[in-house]
Every structure is written in structure tokens, then in C-alpha cells.
N, C-alpha and C positions, 0 to 999 in steps of 0.2 A: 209675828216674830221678827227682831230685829236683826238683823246675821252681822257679827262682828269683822273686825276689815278682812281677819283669814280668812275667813268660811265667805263672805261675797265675792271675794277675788278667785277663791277655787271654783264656788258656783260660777260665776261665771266664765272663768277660763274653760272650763268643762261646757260650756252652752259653746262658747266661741267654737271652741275645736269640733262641737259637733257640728257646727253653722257648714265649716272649712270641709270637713268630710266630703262634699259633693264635690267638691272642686279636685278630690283626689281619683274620682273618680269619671268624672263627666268626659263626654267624647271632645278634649281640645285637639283642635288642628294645630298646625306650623307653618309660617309662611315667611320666609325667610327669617327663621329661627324665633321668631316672633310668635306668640300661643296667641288665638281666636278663640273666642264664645260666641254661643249661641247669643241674641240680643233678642232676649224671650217671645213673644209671640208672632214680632215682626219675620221670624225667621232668620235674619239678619246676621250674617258670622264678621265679629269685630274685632280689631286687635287691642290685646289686656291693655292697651295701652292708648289712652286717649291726649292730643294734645287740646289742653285749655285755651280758650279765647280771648281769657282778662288779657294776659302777661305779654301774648302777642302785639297788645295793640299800646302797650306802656313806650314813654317818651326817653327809655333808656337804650332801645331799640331803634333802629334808625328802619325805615320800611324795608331796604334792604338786606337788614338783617333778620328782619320778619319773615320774609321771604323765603328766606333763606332756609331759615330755623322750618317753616311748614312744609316746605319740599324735599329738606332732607328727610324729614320723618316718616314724610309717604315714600320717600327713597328706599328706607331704612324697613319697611314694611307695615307702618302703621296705617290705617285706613279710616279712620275713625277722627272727626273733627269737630269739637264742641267752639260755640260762639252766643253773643246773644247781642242784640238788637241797640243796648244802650251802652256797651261796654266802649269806652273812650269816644261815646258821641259818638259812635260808629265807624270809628277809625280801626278798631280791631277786623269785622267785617269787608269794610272797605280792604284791608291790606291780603287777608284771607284769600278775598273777590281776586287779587290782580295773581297769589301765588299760584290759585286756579286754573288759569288760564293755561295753554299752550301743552291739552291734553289731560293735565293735573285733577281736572274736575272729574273724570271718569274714570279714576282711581279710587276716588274715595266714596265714605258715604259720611254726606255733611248735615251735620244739626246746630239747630242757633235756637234760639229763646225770647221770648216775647213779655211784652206786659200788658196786653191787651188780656181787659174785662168785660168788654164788651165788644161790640163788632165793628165799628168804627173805628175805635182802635187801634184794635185787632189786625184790622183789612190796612193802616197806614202803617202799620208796623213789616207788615208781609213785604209789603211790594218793597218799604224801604231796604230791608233785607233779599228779596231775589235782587234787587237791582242792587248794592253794595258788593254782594257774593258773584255777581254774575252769571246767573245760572236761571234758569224758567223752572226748577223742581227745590224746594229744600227736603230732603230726606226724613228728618227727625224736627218738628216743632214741638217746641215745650212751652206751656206757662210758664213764665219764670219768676223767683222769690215769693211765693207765697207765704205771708209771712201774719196774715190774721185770719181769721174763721170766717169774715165776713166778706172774704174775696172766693170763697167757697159759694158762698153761697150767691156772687153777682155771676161766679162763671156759667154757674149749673139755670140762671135762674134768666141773664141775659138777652140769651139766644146766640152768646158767642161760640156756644161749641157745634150748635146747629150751621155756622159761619166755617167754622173752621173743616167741620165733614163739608161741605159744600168744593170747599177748597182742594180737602182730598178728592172729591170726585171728579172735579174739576183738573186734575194732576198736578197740582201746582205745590201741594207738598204729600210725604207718602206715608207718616205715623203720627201720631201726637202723644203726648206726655207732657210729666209739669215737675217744677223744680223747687226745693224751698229748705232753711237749714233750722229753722228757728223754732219749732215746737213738730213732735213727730204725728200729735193726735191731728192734725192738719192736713199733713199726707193721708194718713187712715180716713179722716172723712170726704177728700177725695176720691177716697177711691170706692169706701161705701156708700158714697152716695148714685155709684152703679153706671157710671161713666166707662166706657169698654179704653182703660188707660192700655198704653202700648209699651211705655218706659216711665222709668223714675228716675229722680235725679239726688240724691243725697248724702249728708258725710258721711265716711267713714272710716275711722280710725279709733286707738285706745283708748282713747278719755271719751270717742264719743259712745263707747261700750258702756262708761261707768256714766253717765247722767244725762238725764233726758235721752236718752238713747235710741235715733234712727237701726241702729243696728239690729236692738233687741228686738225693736217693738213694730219696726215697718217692714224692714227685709224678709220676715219669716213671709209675712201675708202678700209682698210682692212677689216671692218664688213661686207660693200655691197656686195665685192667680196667672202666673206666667209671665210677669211685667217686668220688661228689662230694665235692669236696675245699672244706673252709670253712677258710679261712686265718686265721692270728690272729695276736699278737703282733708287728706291725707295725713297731713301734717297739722289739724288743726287749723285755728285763724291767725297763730304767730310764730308757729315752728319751736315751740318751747320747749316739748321735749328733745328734741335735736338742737337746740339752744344750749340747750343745761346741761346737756353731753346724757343724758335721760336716756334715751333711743339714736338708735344712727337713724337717716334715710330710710337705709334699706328695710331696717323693719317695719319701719312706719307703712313704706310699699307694701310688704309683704304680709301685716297685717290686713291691709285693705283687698290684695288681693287674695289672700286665703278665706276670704268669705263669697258667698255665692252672686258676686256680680259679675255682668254680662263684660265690664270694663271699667277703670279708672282715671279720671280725667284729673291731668297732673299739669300745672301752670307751672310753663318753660319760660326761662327768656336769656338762654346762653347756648347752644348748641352742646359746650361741657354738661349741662346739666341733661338738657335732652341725651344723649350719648350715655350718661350714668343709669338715668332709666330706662332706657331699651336693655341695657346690661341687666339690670333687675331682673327687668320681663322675661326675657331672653332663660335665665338659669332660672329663673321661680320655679320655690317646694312652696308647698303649702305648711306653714308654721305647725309644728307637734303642739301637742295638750300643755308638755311642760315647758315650751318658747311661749306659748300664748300666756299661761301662769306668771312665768316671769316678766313679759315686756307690760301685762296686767298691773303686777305688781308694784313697778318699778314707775308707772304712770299715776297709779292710784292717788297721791296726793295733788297731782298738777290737774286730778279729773273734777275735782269735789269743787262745786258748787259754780261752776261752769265759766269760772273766769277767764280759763285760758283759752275757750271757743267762745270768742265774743260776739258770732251770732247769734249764740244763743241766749246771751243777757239785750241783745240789742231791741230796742223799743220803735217801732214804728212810726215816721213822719209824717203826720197830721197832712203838712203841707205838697208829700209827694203827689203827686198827678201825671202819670206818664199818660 
């Protein structure tokens, strides 16, 4: 049966709100006004608010202000720090590494992302990163960009993840998870193929409700299974609908965070903006049946056929090799 735009958009507005339900009721803490979740099986209590590792390490920032930007947030009460291994050649990392410093590091809990498929890799990626971060533990290791089925099947098949528990035993990092935007059956085979995963990493926002959809199709089976879900990509791949006057910010937030993730990882790079999202976090309801309906609604044409999230039309480089 085909479902015409009304009756998809009520289905799923009605799926969404039921999605948000848990979040109205789940044990969140406060910690300077700031809401934590659970960061599912790690045990892990994180705040709703994660700062992103791209935007920190961009050339419109001076390091200083990088700095700046990451210490206020832990100031501010955020504890939760996303990064990854290749993000400005390592300059995001590196800049991360030095905010760290001078106590900073035992504030938080920090994760970064990798592209190792195998264990060599893997192991050059690690050390580049504790040594960048400055730190002998990374908290959260992720795969990062998983973006074809056949990187599924180098990690499981490698010996890199036997590399990577070694590591954990080793103490040198303390969860693992994997990250990817591009097709959701990717993640599912991830994780069916029976890997004890600790977190996920994926978008989530309106349009990506309405096609190919992380939201529908992966988040139900990460809750069951217990796997902290870090949501990303908020706004999309170009902020369109907050472009077009579509959605403000805010609900674009507040759509991601009325679903049942552990946290959402929001790419800052002005202290004004950081400041408007802790404001978010801070006062966050969980979106009603009839705000979810509407902000559905009002996205539905920017959702169709996946243009406006252009990872998810994006084709993969023959010639990448990390």
C-alpha cells in the first residue's frame, strides 16, 4: 500500500512521538542545569549535549579560540567530547589535546574515531590520537564513516576488532562503537553480525525521519540492544531547512533530542552558538505528537529523495586509503 503525503506524515509523526516517549520519562540528572543520559551499556551519564570535533579544528578559528570554545563547554557543564583521527589532518585533535590540559582532561569523557580496518591501521591511528589528545586512555573509540558493506565485512573479518579488545584490556581505550551516515542497513549489519557494540554514532533530524532513515530503521534496534546512540547531524548536511526559514535551530535540536539518544553531537565554532545550545539543552520538553506532525510536515518536501542530506547521495572514493 502506498500512503499518500497526509497519512505518511501522520504515520510517522505518530512513530516519532512514540520514539520521544522514553525521553519523557527516563531517569535524566542535572548538572548545572544541563540534562545527562545514560550512554547505554557503558553506564556512562553524558550531557544532551555533545561538542563536535570537525568545527573545532576549522581555519576560521584561531587555536585560541578553539580552546576557548572547548573549556567553556566543560565550564558550562558539558562532559562529553566527540573527535576523529582525520578531522583537519589532525589539527582538531591536536587543538582538543592542548584544551585538555591543566586538569580539563578529568572532566570529561572523550571519544574520537578512527579509520582503521584492519590492525595496523588501526594501531597507527590509536597512538596518533592518545598522543594528539594527550592522554594514555581514549574513553569512546569508534569506527568511523562506514560507508559500504564491504568495510563490514574487512572489520569483522581482519582481526581488527580482536586488536581493538586487546587495547581495551590493555587500558588504553575503555568502549568501542562505529559511526556512518550513508545507508542505515550498514549499521544493522554491524551490529547483526554479533559484535558486543557499546555506541553508535548517527543522524538525526526531520528529513532524516522521512528517507533512508537512521532514525526509523536503526535507533529502535540500538535501544533494545542497549547501545548508546550519539546523534549527529542535526541540521542536516546544509542547514536547509533553517536556511529557508523551514525550522528554526531550536527545533531542529529538539527534534534530535526528543528521540531516545544517549546525546547529540552539535558542530560549534563561535561561543554565540555554543551559548544558544546549551540554552536549548538547558530548557529542553520533548516535542508533542502535534509539534512532531507539524515540523514533519513542513520538512516533507526538503526530505524527498535525499538531496538535502548529501551523505546520503554521496558515492564512495575508489581512491580513499586511510
Amino acid at each position: 500500500m502506498v500512503l499518500n503525503r497526509r497519512e505518511f506524515i501522520k504515520r510517522t509523526a505518530a512513530t516519532a512521538a512514540g520514539l520521544s516517549i522514553g525521553m519523557k520519562t527516563a531517569g535524566i540528572t542535572l548538572k548545572n542545569g544541563l540534562p545527562y543520559r545514560r550512554l547505554g551499556k557503558t553506564d556512562l551519564d553524558v550531557s544532551l549535549l555533545t561538542v563536535g570535533g570537525h568545527n573545532i579544528g576549522k581555519d576560521i578559528l584561531t587555536e585560541k579560540e578553539s580552546i576557548t570554545l572547548i573549556r567553556t563547554a566543560i565550564d558550562e557543564g558539558v562532559n562529553f567530547l566527540d573527535n576523529a583521527w582525520d578531522y583537519h589532518d589532525g589539527r582538531s585533535e591536536e587543538r582538543m589535546g592542548k584544551a585538555l590540559m591543566n586538569g580539563y582532561r578529568d572532566k570529561v569523557i572523550l571519544m574520537t574515531k578512527h579509520h582503521g580496518r584492519e590492525p595496523k591501521r588501526a594501531q597507527q591511528h590509536l597512538e596518533d590520537s592518545l598522543r594528539r589528545l594527550k592522554t594514555d586512555v581514549i574513553d569512546v573509540w569508534q569506527f568511523h564513516e562506514l560507508d559500504e558493506m564491504k568495510e563490514v565485512e574487512e572489520i569483522y573479518s581482519s582481526g581488527v576488532l580482536d586488536f581493538a579488545l586487546k587495547m581495551k584490556e590493555q587500558g588504553k581505550i575503555k568502549h568501542i562503537g562505529f559511526t556512518g551516515h550513508y545507508r542505515p542497513e550498514i549499521h544493522l549489519e554491524m551490529i547483526n553480525r554479533g559484535f558486543d557494540w557499546e555506541t553508535i554514532q548517527m543522524p538525526v533530524n526531520p528529513m532524516d525521519y522521512q528517507y533512508l532513515s537512521f532514525t526509523q530503521n536503526v535507533l529502535p534496534v540500538a535501544v533494545e540492544k542497549d547501545i548508546g546512540v550519539i546523534g549527529m547531524k542535526s541540521m542536516a548536511g546544509n542547514g536547509v531547512l533553517v536556511n529557508k526559514g523551514v525550522a528554526t535551530v531550536e527545533e531542529c535540536l529538539r527534534f534530535a533530542m526528543s528521540m531516545p539518544i544517549s546525546t547529540l553531537c552539535s558542530g560549534m565554532d563561535s561561543l554565540k552558538m555554543l551559548k544558544e545550545n546549551l540554552e536549548t539543552a538547558r530548557r529542553f520538553k520533548p516535542l508533542s505528537e502535534d509539534e512532531m506532525n507539524d515540523l514533519l510536515e513542513r520538512s516533507y518536501d526538503y526530505a524527498q529523495g535525499g538531496e538535502n542530506e548529501w551523505y546520503k547521495s554521496y558515492t564512495p572514493d575508489p581512491d580513499d586509503n586511510w
